[in-house]
N, C-alpha and C positions, 0 to 999 in steps of 0.2 A: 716194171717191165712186163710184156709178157710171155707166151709159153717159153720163147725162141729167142733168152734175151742177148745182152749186149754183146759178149762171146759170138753168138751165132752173126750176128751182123761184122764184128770183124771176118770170122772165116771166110762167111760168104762173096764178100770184097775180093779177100786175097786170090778165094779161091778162083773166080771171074777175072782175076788179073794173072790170072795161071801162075801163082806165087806157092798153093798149097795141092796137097791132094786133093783135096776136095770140099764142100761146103756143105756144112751141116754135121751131124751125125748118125751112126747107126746104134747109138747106144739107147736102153731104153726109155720108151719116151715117157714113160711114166714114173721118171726114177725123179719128178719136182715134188713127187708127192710124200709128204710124209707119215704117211699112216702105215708103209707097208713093212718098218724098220722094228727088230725087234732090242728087246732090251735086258740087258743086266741089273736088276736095282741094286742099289748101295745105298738103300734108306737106313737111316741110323734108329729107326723107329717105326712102327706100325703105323704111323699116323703123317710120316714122312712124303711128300710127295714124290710120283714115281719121277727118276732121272730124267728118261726119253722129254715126259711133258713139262716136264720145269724148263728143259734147253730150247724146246721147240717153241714152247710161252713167251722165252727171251727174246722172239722176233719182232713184236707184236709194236715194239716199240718204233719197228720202222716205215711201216705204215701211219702213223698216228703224230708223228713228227719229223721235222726238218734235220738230215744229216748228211753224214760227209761218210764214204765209204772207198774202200781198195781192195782190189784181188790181182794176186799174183801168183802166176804157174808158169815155168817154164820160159821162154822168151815172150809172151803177152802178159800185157798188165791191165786194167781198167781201175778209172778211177773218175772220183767227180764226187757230186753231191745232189739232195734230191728232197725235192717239197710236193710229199704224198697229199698235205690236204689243198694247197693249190695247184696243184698237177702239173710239178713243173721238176724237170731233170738239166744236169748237163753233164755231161762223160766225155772221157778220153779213151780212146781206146789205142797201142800201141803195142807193135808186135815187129817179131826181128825175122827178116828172111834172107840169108846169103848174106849178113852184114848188113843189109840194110834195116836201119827203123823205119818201118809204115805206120802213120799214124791217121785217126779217122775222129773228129768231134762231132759231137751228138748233142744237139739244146733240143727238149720237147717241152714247148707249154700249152699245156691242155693237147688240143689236137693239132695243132703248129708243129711244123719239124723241120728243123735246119742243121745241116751239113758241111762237115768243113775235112775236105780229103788230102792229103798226102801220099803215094804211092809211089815218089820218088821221079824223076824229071823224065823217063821214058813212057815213063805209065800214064804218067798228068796227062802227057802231050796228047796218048792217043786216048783220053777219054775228056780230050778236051776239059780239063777242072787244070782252076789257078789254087797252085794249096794254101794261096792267103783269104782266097775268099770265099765266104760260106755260102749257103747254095740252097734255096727253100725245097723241099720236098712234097710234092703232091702223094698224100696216102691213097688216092685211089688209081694213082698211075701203078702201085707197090702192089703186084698179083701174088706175090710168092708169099705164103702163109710163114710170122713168124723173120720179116727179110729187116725189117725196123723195129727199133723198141716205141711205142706207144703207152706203154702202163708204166705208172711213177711210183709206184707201192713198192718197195724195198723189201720184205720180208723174202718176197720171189727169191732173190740173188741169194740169200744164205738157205735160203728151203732146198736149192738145185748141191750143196754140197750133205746137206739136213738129211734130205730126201734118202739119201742110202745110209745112216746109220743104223749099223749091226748090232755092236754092243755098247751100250751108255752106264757109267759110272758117274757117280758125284762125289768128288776127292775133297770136296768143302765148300762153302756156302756159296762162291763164286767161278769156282772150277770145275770140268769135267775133263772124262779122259773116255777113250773107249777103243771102238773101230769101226771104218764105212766101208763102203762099198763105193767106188768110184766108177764102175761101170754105167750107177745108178741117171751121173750125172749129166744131163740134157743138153747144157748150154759152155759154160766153164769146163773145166774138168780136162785130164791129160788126152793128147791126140790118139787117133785111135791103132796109129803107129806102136804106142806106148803101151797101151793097152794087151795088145796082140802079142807084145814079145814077154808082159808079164803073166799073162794067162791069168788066172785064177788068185793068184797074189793081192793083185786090185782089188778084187772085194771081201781084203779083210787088211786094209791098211789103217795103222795108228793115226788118233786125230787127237787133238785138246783144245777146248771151247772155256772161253771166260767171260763171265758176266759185270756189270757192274755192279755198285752197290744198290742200286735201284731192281736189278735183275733184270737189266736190258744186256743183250748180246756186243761185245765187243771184238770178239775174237774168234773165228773160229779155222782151224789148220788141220788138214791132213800132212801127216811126217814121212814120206817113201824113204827118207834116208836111208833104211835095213832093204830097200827092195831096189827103187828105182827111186832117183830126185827128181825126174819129171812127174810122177807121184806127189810131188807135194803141191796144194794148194793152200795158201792162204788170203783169208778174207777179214777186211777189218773194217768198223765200225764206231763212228767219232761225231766228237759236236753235236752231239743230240738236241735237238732246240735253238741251235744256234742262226742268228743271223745269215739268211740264205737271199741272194739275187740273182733269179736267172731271169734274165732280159734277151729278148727279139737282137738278135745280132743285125748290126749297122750293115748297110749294103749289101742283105743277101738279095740273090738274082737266081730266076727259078734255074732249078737244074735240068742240065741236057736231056735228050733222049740215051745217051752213052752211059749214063748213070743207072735210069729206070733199067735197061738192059743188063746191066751189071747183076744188080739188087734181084732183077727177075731170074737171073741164069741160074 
């Protein structure tokens, strides 16, 4: 995905359907990167690799093959699966407002993008979308930097929770333990509602990260339990290699100008 990923396109939705505060974030935008995170070593030996770079090394695996992925925070969830070397995604994204589930699917292959909205029968109606049928997206109708996902490399989505670790332990050959900083987080990451009423708490919330036996990433969770539970994110990673089909959805039909105004707003 890129800078602004799948997170940012639900808010932006809701936010344009006057469902949220707002769309986007103001948190910092440089918090995908992960160079600026410092670290605790727990090498058991001089010759050990340091923690930060074994955990951040454990992405590598998702760019370079076909998987299946989820993240959950709070009432939004995403989910799907994704084929970095043919350039092909497809996600769910669904989030709870006033009792209602909104939900938004996302297929990109290659530079193709189709759309499949739900916003509940008042919403539909005035942006004119049927939420059974998907909807092709023209990327250069899309102005707003960041308003769609286009990039299918996977490491992105666990680098935006990566991106702000503080301290990194290695608790044994497949585990770590430590703490981030979630204000770091761009896209994902608790609302800024949440943010605001924990102050300075957020960036030093417990997480624990699991690898596999290969040392690809499977897991990785921030725990707010002791602070806030909107604090907690979890992000999961599965099927590595596995049998992936993301196909051109049957009967899409280009999408309205109600739409690009949405995604633009």
């Amino acid at each position: 995905m890129n800078k602004n990923r799948l997170a940012v396109v639900t808010l932006c939705v809701l936010a344009a359907a006057g469902l949220t505060a707002g769309c986007g974030t103001t948190k910092d935008s440089a918090g995908g990167s992960p160079t600026t995170a410092t670290t605790t070593a727990a090498a058991t030996s001089p010759s050990a690799p340091d923690p930060k770079a074994a955990l951040l090394a454990s992405t590598k695996a998702l760019d370079e093959a076909t998987f299946e992925f989820q993240v959950k925070e709070a009432e939004q969830t995403a989910k799907g699966k994704m084929d970095p070397v043919k350039k092909g995604a497809a996600v769910n994204l669904s989030a709870k407002q006033e009792g209602v589930t909104l939900t938004m699917d996302v297929t990109v292959i290659g530079t193709d993008i189709y759309m499949r909205l739900d916003l509940g029968t008042v919403l539909n109606k005035q942006l004119g979308v049927n939420k059974a049928k998907w909807m092709v997206i023209d990327g250069t109708k899309v102005t707003k930097k960041g308003a769609l996902p286009t990039d299918t490399s996977g490491s992105e989505i666990a680098n935006d929770l990566l991106g702000g670790l503080v301290t990194v332990e290695r608790v044994d050959e497949t585990h770590f333990k430590g703490t981030v900083d979630l204000t770091k987080m761009a896209n994902f990451g608790p609302d800024e509602t949440v943010l605001t009423k924990v102050g300075d708490k957020a960036k030093a919330v417990p997480f624990t990260a699991t690898l596999d036996t290969k040392g690809r990433l499977t897991e990785i969770k921030s725990d707010g339990t002791g602070i806030d539970p909107a604090l907690t994110v979890d992000m999961t990673f599965s099927n590595f290699g596995g049998a992936v089909s993301i196909t051109k959805p049957a009967g899409a039909t280009p999408a309205p100008a109600s739409v690009y105004s949405m995604l633009n707003g």
